[in-house]
N, C-alpha and C positions, 0 to 999 in steps of 0.2 A: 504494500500500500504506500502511497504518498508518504508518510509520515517515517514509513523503512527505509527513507532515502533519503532527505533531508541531510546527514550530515556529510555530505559532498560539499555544503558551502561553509565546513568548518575549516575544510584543508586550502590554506591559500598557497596559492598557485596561480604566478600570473596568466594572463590573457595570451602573452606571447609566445608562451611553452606550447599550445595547442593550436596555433597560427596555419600548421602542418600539420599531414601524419608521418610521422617516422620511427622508425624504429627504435625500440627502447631495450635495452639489454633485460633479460631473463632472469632473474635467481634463480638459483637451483632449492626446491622447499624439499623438505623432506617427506618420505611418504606420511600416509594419513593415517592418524593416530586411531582408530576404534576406540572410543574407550566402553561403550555400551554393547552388551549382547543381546540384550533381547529387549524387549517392545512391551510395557505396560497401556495398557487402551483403559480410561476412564469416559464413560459415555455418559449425559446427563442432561436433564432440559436446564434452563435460566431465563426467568424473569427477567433479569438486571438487562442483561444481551438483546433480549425479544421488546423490552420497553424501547428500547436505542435505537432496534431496527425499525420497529413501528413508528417511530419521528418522522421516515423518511415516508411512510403513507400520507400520515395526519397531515404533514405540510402540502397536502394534495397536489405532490409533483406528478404528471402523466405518465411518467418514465414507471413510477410504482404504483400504479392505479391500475396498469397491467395486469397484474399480480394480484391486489387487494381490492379490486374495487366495492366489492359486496363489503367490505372489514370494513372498510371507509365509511360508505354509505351507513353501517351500524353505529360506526363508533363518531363521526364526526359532527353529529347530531345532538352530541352531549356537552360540547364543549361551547364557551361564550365566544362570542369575534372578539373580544382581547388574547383570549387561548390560542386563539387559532391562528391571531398573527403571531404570538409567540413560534411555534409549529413554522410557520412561514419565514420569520426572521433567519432562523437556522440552517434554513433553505439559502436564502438569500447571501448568506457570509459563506457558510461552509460548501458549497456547493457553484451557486452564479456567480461568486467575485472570487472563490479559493481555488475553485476546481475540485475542491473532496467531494466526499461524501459522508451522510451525517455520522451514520450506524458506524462506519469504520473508524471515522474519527475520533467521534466520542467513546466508540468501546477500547481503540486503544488508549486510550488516556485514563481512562476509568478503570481499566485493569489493572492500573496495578493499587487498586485500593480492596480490601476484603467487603465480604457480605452480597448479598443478591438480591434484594429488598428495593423497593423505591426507599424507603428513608433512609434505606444505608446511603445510596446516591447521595440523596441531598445531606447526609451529615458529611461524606466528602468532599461535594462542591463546596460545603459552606470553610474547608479547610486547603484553597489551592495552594499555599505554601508546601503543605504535606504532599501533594499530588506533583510538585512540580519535583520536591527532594527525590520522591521515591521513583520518576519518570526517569531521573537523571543515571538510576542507577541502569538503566535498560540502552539498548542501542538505537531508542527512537524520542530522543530527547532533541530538541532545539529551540534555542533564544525564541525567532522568529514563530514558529508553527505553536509556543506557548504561549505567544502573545496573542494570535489568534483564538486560541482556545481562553483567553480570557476574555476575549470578544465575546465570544457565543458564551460563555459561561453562565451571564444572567440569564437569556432566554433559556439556557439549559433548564435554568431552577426553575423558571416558569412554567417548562415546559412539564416536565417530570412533579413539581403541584400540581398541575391540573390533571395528568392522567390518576393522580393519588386521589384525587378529588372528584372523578366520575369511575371509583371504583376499577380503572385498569387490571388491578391485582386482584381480585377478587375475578373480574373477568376472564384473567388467563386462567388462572386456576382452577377453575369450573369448567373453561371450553377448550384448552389450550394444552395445557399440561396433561390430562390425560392420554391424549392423543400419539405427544410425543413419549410420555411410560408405555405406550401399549409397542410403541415398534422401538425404543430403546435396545430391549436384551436383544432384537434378531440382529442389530447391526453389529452391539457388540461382538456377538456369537460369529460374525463374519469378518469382524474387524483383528482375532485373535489370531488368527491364521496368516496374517502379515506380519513379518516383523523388518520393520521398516528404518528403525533407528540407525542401524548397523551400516546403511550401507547409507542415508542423509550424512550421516558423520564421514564414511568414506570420500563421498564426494565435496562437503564444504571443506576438509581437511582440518576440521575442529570439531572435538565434542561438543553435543547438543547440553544445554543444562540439565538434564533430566531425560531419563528413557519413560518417564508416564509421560503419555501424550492425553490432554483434555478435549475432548470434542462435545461441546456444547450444542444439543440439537435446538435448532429454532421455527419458529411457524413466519416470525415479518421478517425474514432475513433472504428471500428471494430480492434479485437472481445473485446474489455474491455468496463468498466465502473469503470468510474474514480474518487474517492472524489479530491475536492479541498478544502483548508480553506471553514470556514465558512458553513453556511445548503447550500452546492450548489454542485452538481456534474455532470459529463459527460456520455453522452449517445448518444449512434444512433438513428438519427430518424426514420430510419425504424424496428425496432426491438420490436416485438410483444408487445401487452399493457402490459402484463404478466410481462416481462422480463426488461419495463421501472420501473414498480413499484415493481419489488422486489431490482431493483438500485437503489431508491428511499430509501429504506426502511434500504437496506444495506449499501451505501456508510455512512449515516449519525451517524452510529454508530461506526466510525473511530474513535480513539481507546475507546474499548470497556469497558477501567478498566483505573484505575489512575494507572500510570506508577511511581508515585512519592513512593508509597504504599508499602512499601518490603513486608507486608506480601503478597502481590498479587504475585510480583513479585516473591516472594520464592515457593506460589505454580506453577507461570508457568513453571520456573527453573527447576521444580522437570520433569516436564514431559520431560526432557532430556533421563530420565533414559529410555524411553520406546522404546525399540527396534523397535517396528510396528509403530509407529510414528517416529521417525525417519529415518525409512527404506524409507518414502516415502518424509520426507522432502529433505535428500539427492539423491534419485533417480526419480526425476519428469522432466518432459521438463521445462527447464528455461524459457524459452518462456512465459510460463505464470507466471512468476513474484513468488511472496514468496521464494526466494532462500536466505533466512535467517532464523534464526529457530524461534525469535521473530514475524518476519512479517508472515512466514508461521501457527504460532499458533493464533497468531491476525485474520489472514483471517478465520481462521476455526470460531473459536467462533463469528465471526460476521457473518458466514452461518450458524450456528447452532439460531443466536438469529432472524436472518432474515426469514428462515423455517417457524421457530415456530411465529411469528407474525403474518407471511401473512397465516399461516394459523388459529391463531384468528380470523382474518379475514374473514373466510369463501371462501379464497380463495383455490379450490380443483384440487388438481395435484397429479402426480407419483413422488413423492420423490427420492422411490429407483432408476428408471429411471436416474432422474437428477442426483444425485450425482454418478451413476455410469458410466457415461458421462464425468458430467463438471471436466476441468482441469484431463484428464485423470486419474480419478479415483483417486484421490490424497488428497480429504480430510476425510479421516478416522475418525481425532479428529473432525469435525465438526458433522461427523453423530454418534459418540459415545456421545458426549457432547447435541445433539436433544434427539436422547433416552429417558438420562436421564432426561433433561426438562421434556419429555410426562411422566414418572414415577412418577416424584417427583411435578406434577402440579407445575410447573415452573410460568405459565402468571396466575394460580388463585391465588398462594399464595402472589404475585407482590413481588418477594424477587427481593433485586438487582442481575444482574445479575455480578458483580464481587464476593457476599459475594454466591453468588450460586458456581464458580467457585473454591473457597475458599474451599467450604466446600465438595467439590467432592473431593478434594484432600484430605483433610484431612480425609474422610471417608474413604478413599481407595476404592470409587466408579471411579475414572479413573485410575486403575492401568494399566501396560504395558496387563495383560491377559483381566481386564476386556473392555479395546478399542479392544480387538480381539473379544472378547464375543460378545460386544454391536452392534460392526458391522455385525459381523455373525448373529445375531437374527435381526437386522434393514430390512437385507437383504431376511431373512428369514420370515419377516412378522410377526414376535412375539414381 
C-alpha cells in the first residue's frame, strides 16, 4: 500500500544521481537466512477492520457502491447530513487530494494500537502521540503521511461516533459476524496445508517477525486486501480459497526491499526513465490505489514475487488471464519482473529478491524496450 513506500523520501539523494540509467555495481548478499519452518495461520472476523472498510461505502463513493449498495441503502439512512459529510470529508482528503484509500489507511495506522471495539478506536484517536510513537517502531512511518492522518483524524472521530451511535456494532454482530464464524474453520482447514513462511523469508532475504500469520476475515472490505503492521492482513470472507492465499502470500511481503538501501533505491529511481511504465503509473483508475510511483513499483514487485511463489507451490492458474484483468491491466512491471524470475531461476537459485532487483537493472535486463518485450512474449506465451 501507499503508506509501504513512503520512506523513499527519507533517503536523500540528489536529483542528478538519476538524470540517467546506469549501471550500478552489485554487492554480493549472502544467501537467505530461513529462520522460520513452519506457518502458524490465525483466522478471525474484526469489527475494528470491517468499521474502516465500511467508511469507504458510507462516504457513498461509486467505486464501493458496486459492492455495497443494498448495505448503503440500509445503513445510510440512519445517519444525520453532518455524519455523512463526516463519511464524505474522509473521502475527500484521503482518497480525491491523497490518492489513498480510507480502509487501508486508516487500518494501517490503527494497527498498531490493541483492542477491536469502536471505543477502543476512539480511546486511540483521542491519544495520537501514542499512535505516532508506536507507528515509528514499524516500516510505514513518515513525517508527511502523519500529518495527513492528523488531517483526517477529527472526521475519523466523527466518523467512528456516529457509527457507535446508530448501533454499527450491534449491527455486525447480529448480521455480520456470524457469517464470517460459519466459513472461518473451512479456510482455516485449507489455509494449514500451506506453509508459506519458509520460502517469503527465502525470497525477501530476511526473516518475517513472526511465523503466525493473522488473517482477518471481513464482509466491507471488497475488492482489496489489505497489509496491516505486523504478519496480519485483510480479506473477505467470501473470496475464493485461491484469492485468500495468494493475500496471504502477498500482503506479507510489504515492502519488498530495505528502503534505507540507496543502492536499491537508485535502481528503483532509475525505472522513472521508462516510458511504458510510467505510461500506466500515470494513466490507471485511482480507484485502485498505487497512484504514486514508489507504491505503484512496490505493488508490482510484490505481484511478481507472489506469482512466482504460489506457483512453487504447485498452485496452477492463467496468469496471463489475471494480470490482464487485475487492476485494469496496469501492472506491466510486475509481469516483466515474473519473466524474468522464470529465466533467471529466481526460487532455485534463492537469490534475494532485492539483490535480484538490483541486478536486473544493472544488467539492462529491465530496460524501458525490454518491459515492452517481456510483456509482449508473457503474453505471447514465450
Amino acid at each position: 500500500m501507499r503508506f509501504a513506500t513512503f520512506l523513499l523520501m527519507l533517503v536523500a539523494l540528489s536529483a542528478a544521481a538519476f538524470a540517467q540509467r546506469r549501471v550500478m555495481p552489485i554487492d554480493d548478499l549472502p544467501p537467505a537466512v530461513v529462520e522460520h519452518h513452519e506457518t502458524r495461520w490465525d483466522v478471525r472476523p474484526s469489527l475494528k477492520y470491517d468499521a474502516l472498510c465500511a467508511l469507504n461505502v458510507l462516504s457513498g463513493d461509486p467505486y464501493y457502491l458496486k459492492f455495497y449498495q443494498a448495505d448503503y441503502d440500509r445503513l445510510a439512512p440512519k445517519f444525520t447530513p453532518a455524519e455523512k459529510a463526516e463519511f464524505v470529508a474522509l473521502k475527500r482528503i484521503i482518497k480525491d487530494q491523497n490518492k489513498g484509500i480510507i480502509s487501508a489507511d486508516l487500518a494501517l495506522i490503527l494497527s498498531v494500537e490493541p483492542g477491536d471495539s469502536l471505543d477502543d478506536m476512539l480511546v486511540a484517536l483521542d491519544k495520537p502521540n501514542d499512535i505516532r510513537e508506536r507507528l515509528k517502531q514499524t516500516p510505514y512511518y513518515s513525517a508527511p503521511n502523519f500529518t495527513e492522518f492528523m488531517q483526517v483524524r477529527p472526521h475519523a472521530i466523527a466518523a467512528i461516533r456516529a457509527l457507535k451511535r446508530v448501533g454499527f456494532d450491534e449491527d455486525w454482530s447480529q448480521h455480520i459476524r456470524p457469517q464470517i464464524m460459519a466459513k472461518a474453520p473451512q479456510i482455516e482447514k485449507q489455509l494449514v496445508q500451506y506453509n508459506i513462511v519458509p520460502l517469503q523469508e527465502q525470497v525477501l532475504g530476511h526473516a518475517l517477525p513472526d511465523n503466525r500469520i493473522e488473517v482477518d476475515l471481513l464482509y466491507y472490505s471488497q475488492p482489496h486486501g489489505i497489509k496491516i503492521t505486523g504478519t496480519r492482513f485483510l480479506t473477505h470472507f467470501e473470496y475464493p480459497f485461491d484469492i485468500v492465499l495468494h493475500n496471504a502470500v502477498h500482503e506479507m511481503m510489504h515492502p519488498p526491499y530495505d528502503l534505507k538501501s540507496p543502492a536499491t533505491v537508485q535502481a528503483i529511481e532509475s525505472l522513472r526513465h521508462d516510458a511504458f511504465l510510467m505510461d500506466k503509473v500515470k494513466h490507471h483508475d485511482p480507484s485502485y490505489g498505487y497512484n504514486e510511483f514508489e507504491g505503484f513499483v512496490e505493488e508490482d514487485c510484490v505481484q511478481a514475487l507472489e506469482q512466482t511463489i504460489t506457483q512453487s507451490m504447485g498452485m496452477k492458474e492463467d496468469e496471463r488471464e489475471y494480470w490482464r484483468i487485475q487492476d485494469g491491466g496496469m501492472h506491466v512491471l510486475a509481469i516483466a519482473l515474473y519473466e524474468l524470475m522464470q529465466r533467471e531461476r529466481f526460487m532455485e537459485l534463492r537469490e534475494s529478491f532485492p539483490h535480484f532487483l538490483r541486478r536486473m537493472v544493472a544488467s539492462g535486463k529491465l530496460t524501458n524496450e525490454r518491459l515492452v518485450q517481456l510483456n509482449r512474449e508473457f503474453y505471447a506465451g514465450r
